[in-house]
C-alpha positions as CSV (number, residue, x, y, z in Angstrom):
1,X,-36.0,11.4,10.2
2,X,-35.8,9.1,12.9
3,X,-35.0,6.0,10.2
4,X,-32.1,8.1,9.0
5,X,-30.4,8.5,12.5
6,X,-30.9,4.5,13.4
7,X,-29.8,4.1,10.1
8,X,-26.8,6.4,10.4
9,X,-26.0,4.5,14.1
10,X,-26.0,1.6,12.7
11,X,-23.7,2.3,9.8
12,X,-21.4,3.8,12.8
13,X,-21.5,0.4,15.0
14,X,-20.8,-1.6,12.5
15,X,-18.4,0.6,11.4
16,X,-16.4,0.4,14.3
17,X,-16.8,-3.3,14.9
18,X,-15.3,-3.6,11.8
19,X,-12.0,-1.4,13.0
20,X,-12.0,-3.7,16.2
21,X,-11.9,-6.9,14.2
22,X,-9.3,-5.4,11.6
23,X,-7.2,-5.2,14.7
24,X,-7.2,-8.1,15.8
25,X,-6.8,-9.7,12.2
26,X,-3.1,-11.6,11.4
27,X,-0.9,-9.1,9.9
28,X,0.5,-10.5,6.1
29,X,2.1,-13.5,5.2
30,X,5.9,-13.6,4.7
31,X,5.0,-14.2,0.8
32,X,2.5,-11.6,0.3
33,X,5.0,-8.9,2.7
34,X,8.0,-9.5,0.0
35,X,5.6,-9.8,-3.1
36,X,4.3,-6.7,-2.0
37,X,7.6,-5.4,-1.4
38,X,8.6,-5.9,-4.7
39,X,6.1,-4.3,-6.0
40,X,7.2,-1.0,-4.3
41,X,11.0,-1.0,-5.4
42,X,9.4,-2.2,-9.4
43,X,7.0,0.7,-9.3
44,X,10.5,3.1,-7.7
45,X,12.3,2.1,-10.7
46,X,9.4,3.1,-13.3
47,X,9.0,6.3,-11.3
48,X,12.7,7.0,-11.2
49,X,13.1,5.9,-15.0
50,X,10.3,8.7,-16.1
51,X,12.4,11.1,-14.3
52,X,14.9,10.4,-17.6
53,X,12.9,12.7,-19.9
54,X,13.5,15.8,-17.9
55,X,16.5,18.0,-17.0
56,X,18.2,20.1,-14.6
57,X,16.5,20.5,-11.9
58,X,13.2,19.6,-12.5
59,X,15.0,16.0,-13.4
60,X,16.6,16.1,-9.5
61,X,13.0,17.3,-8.1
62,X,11.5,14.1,-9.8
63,X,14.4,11.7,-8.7
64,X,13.3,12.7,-4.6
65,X,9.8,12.3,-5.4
66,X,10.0,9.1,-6.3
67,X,12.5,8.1,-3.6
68,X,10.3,9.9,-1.1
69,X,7.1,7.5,-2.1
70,X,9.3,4.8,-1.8
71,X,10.4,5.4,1.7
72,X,6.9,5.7,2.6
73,X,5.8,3.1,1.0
74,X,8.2,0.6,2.2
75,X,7.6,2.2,5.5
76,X,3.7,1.9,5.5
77,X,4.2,-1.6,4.1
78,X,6.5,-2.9,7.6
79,X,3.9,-1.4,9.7
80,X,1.4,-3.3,7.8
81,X,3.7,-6.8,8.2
82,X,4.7,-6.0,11.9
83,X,1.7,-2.6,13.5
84,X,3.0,-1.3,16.5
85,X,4.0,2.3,18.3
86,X,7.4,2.0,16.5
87,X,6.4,1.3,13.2
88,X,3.8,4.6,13.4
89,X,6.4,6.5,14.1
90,X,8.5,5.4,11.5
91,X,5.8,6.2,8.6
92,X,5.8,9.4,10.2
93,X,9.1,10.2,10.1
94,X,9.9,8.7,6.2
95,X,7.0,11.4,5.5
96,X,9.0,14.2,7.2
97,X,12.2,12.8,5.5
98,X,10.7,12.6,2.3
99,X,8.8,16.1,2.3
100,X,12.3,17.6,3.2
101,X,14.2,16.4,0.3
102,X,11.7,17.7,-1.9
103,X,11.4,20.9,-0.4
104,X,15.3,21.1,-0.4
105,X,15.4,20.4,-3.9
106,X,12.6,22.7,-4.7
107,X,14.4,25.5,-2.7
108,X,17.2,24.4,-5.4
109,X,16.1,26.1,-8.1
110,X,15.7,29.3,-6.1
111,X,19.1,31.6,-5.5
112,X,20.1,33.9,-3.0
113,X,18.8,34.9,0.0
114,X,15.4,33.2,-1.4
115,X,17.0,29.6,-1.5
116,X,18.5,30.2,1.7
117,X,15.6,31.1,3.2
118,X,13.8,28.6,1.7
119,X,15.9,25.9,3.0
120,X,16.1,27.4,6.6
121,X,12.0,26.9,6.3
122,X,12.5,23.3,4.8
123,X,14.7,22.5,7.9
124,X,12.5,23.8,10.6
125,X,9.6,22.1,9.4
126,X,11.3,18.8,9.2
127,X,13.2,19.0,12.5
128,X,9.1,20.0,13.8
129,X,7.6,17.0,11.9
130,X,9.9,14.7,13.0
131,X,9.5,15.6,16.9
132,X,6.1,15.3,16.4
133,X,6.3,11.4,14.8
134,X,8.5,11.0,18.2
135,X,5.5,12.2,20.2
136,X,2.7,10.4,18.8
């Protein structure tokens, strides 16, 4: 028992020391930052060109999917090239952003008092996810 909680400690500390010295590591090169960039907007096209196949609808719902990973991707990737409060928050809110055109196009397919309500809920919980990216 007592070897599994050192060993359990140990795997903690050194788990944490490697956090600390993450931190303090030099963000991404210029080269890797664009190479990985490009990556993103290739992998946006494929995701937007498999979006093709469908219709209606479930061909708009696709189409903000993809665009939604993108924005968070390209947004995840800056704060990778350049951490900071600011660059938290804008992950944060690309997620809100991105969540909200789905849900608005989901709500899309509804009618009546159902998509209307739907979209009132969509709005609400984006206007609350984005005052929360502004708080943390």
């Amino acid at each position: 028992m007592k070897k599994n909680l050192i060993g359990l400690a140990a795997a903690l500390g050194l788990g944490f020391a490697a956090q600390v010295f993450a931190a303090d590591a030099p963000t991404m090169t210029k080269e890797a930052h664009k190479a990985a960039k490009d990556r993103i907007e290739a992998q946006y096209k494929a995701d937007k060109k498999a979006c093709d196949a469908q219709t209606g609808n479930a061909k708009d719902l696709c189409k903000a999917e993809a665009k939604g990973k993108e924005k968070v991707a390209k947004a995840e990737l800056e704060a990778q090239y350049k951490p900071g409060a600011r660059a938290d928050e804008k992950v944060k809110t690309a997620k809100a952003d991105a969540d909200y055109d789905i849900a608005k196009e989901k709500c899309d397919a509804m009618q009546g008092n159902a998509k209307d309500a739907c979209r009132k809920e969509a709005k609400a919980a984006h206007a609350a996810a984005k005052d929360q990216a502004k708080k943390s």
